[in-house]
N, C-alpha and C positions, 0 to 999 in steps of 0.2 A: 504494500500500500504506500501509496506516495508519500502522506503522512508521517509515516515511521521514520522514512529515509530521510524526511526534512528534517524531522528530531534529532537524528545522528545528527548531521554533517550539522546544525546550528548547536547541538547542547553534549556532544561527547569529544572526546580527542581522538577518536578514529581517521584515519585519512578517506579520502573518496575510496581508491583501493580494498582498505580491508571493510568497510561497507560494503561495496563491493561480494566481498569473499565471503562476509555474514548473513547478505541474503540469498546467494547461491549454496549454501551448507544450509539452510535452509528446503530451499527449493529441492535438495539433492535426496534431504531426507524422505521429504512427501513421495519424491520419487522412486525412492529405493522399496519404501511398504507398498506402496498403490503397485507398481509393475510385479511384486512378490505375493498380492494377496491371493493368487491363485490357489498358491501355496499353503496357505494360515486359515485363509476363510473357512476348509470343509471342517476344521479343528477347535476351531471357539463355539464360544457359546458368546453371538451378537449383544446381548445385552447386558452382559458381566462385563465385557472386554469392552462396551464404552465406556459403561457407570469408570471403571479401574483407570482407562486410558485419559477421561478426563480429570481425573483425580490427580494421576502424573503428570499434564500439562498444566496444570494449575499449580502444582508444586515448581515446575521446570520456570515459569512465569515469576514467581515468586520469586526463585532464586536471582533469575535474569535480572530482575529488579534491585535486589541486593547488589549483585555485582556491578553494574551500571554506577549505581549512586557510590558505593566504595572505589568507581574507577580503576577495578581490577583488571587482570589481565587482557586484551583482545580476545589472545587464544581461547583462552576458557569462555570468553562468549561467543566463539563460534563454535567449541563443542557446546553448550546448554542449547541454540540456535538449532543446532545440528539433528537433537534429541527433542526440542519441538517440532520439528519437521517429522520426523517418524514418527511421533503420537501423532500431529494434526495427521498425517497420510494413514494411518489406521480408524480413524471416524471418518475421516473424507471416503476411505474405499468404502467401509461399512454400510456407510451412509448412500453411496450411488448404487451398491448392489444389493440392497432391501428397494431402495425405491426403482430398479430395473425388475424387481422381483412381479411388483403389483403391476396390477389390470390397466392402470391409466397414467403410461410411464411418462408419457410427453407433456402432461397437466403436471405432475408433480416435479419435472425439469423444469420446468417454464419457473414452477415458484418458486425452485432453488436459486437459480439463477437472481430473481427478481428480490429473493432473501438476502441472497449477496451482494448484490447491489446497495439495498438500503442500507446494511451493514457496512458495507465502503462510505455509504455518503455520510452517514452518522461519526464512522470514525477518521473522516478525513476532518470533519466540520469538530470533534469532540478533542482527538488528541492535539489537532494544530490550536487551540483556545488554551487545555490545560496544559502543554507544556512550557507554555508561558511559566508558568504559575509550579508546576513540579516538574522540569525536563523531563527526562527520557522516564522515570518513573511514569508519567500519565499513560506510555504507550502498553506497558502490565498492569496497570491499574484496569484498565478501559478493557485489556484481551479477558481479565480476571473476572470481570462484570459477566460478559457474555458466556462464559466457559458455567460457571455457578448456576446460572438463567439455563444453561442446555443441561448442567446436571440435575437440575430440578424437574427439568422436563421429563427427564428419562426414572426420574425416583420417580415420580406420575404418572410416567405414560408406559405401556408396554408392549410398542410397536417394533421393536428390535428381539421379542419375544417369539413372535408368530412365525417367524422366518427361518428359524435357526437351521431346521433341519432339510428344508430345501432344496440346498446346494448339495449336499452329498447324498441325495437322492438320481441328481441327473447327474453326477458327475462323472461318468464314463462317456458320455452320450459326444461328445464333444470332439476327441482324436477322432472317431473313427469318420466324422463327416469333414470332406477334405472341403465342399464347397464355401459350407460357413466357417472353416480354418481363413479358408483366400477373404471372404468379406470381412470376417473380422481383422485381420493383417490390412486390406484397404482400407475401412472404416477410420483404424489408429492410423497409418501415414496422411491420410485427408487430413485429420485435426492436427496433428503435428505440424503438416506444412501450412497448413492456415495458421498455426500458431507462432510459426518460425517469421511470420509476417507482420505478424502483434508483435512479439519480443525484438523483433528488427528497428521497424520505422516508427512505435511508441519505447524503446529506449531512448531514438535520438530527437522526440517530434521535437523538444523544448531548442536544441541546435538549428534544426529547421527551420522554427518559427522565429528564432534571432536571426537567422540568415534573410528571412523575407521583411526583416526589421522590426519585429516585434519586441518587446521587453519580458521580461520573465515573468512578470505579477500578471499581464496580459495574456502571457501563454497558459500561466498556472490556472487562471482565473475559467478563462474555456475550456480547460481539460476538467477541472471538476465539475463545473456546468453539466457539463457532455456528459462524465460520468454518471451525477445525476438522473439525467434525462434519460438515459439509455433504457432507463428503468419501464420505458415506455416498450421498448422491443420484447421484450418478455412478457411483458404483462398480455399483448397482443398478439405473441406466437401461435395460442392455437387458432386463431379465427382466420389468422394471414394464412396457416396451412390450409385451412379446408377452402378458402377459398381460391387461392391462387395455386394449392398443389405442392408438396413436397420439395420435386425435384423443379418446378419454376420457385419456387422460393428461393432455391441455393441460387439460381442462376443470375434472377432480378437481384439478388441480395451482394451478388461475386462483380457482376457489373457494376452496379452502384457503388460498391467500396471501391471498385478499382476509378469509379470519377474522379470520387474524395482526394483520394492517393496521386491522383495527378491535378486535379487540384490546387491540393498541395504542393505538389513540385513546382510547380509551372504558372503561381498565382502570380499578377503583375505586383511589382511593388509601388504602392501609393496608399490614394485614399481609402480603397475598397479593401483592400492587404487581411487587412484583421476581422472582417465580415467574413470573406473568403473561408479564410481559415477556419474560423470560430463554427461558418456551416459545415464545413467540407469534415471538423475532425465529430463534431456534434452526431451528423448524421452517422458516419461510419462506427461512434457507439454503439447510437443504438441498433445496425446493420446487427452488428457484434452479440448485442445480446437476443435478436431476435433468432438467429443462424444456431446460435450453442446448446439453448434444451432440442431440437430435433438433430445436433450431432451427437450430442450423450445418448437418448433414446436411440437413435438408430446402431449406435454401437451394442447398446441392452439389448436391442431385437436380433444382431446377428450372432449373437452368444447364446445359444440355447444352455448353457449349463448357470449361466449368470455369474461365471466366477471370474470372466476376466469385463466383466463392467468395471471397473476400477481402472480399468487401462485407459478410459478418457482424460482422467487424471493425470496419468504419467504422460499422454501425449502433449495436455496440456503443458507438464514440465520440463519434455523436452524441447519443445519450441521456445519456450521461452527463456529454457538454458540456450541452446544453440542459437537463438534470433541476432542476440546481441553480438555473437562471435560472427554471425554471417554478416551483420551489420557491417561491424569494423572492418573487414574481408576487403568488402565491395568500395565503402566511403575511401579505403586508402589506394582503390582502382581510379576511381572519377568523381567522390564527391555523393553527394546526398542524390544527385538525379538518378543512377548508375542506381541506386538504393530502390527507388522507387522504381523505375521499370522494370526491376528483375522482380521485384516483389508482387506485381501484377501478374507477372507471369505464374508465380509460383500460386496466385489464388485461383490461377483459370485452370491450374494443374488439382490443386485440392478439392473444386467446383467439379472439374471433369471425372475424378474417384469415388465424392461425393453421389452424383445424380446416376451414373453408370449402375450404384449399388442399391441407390432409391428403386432405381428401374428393375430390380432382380425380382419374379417371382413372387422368391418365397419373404422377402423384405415389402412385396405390397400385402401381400397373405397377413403377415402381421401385427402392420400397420392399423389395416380392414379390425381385425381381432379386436383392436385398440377403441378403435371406433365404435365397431359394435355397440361392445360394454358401456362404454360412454354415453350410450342414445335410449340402455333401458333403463 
């Protein structure tokens, strides 16, 4: 969250660098359990292994906080960093593969997605106020708030309950069908190279938007705007699917960001400069979160065992690990334009893996399933 990263670089003695390498050990953990839940999921018991897992992240939190204000070591907060990231990647996988489990997977994506969002805007709007007031402490304070609010829920509620046994019910069913082996392998490279696209040209957009003359409090200011607003593409996802179609949703959706994206490159600099922009990054938000619940769901659909739904996760972390390294790649070939046109490309490649697998058969069979339920 942009947030956090403001709080370093303004309230710790980090360099840019090892932020840097704090929120990649991060990122690396979510990755390591989400691509391994395949592994662990037929073995737990879903609703022990949150109540426990959030318990350890709230302790990991805590400490983080501690160390922070004592100004201890770096290292040691990329290891606690490290060890949030594999709790947070053990309820994030938990979490996409009960809700791939149930009858109406694309409604309950849609509101994850639109959950995460409000949660970003709340804590871009909550930690940038209180760290005035408590630096880097506000950024564990505010994760601690929400963490207690999901344990409560889960002392509550016992939706992590019903599922348990599930997965290791079909879980043979999966090798021996080579078809949905190849859609679920396209599905993850789709969202990866769409994401390799996110972690590319929104690491550098704030470089971008100084380059077409913008100021930073003007770029910052549109990007949470945006982020905000996005809020709107999710909340709308399923009505956009049923009436425009799946696989034209990716398409209209792939065209339109790539406008943005050039756009952006290519905005004239003057009077219109920051209009341009402020539309061009706005809409591709929301492009962004309307596109994301029917990638996750359609990864759930090509999984008949439901054990590797957590892989959207890790696609999600590999792009966003790799973006920034393909970023650097390219800008030190030609510059930020060089950026943008390849990244077009790489979305018409994602769109074209994407709709190829919309278009399968036994992926409309599914979908149908989906609906059905939904209509009685």
């Amino acid at each position: 969250m942009p947030s956090v990263i403001g709080a370093y670089v303004n309230f710790s003695h980090l360099t840019p660098s090892q932020i840097g390498v704090m929120t990649s050990s991060e990122m690396l953990g979510i990755l390591i359990t989400s691509a391994s839940s395949f592994l662990w999921l037929k073995l737990i018991n879903y609703h022990k292994t949150v109540l426990v897992v959030l318990t350890l992240l709230l302790i990991t939190n805590s400490l983080n906080m501690l160390f922070v204000i004592a100004n201890w070591s770096a290292y040691a907060l990329f290891v606690l960093r490290f060890i949030a990231g594999l709790e947070t990647g053990i309820i994030y996988a938990i979490a996409v593969v009960v809700i791939g489990q149930q009858k109406n997977t694309e409604r309950l994506f849609s509101s994850l997605v639109s959950c995460q969002i409000v949660y970003g805007s709340i804590g871009f709007s909550c930690i940038t106020a209180l760290s005035q007031y408590l630096g880097l402490a506000s950024i564990y304070i505010f994760f601690n708030i929400f963490i207690m609010l999901a344990l409560s829920a889960c002392f509550l509620g016992n939706g992590f309950r019903q599922i348990h046994h599930v997965v290791s019910i079909q879980s043979q069913t999966l090798s021996s069908n080579t078809e949905k082996n190849f859609l679920l392998l396209k599905v993850v490279l789709a969202i990866a190279l769409y994401y390799v696209v996110q972690g590319s040209v929104w690491a550098y957009i704030e470089p971008i938007g100084i380059s077409l003359g913008l100021s930073s409090i003007q770029i910052g200011g549109i990007l949470s705007v945006g982020f905000t607003l996005s809020f709107i593409g999710s909340l709308c996802s399923l009505n956009v699917y049923r009436k425009m179609g799946r696989s034209s949703t990716v398409w209209v959706t792939i065209c339109l960001q790539i406008i943005c994206l050039l756009t952006i490159s290519y905005a004239p600099t003057g009077l219109w400069t920051a209009y341009l922009f402020a539309v061009a990054t706005i809409v591709y938000q929301v492009l962004w979160s309307l596109i994301v619940p029917l990638m996750m769901a359609l990864l759930c659909l090509s999984d008949n065992t439901k054990q590797y739904s957590a892989w959207s996760i890790s696609a999600f972390k590999i792009g966003l690990i790799v973006g920034p390294l393909f970023a650097v790649a390219l800008i030190s070939l030609s510059g930020y334009e060089i950026l943008i046109n390849v990244s077009c490309i790489v979305l018409v490649i994602s769109g074209l893996l994407l709709s190829n697998t919309l278009n399968k058969p036994l992926i409309k069979a599914a979908f149908q399933k989906q609906i059905d339920y939904q209509s009685v």
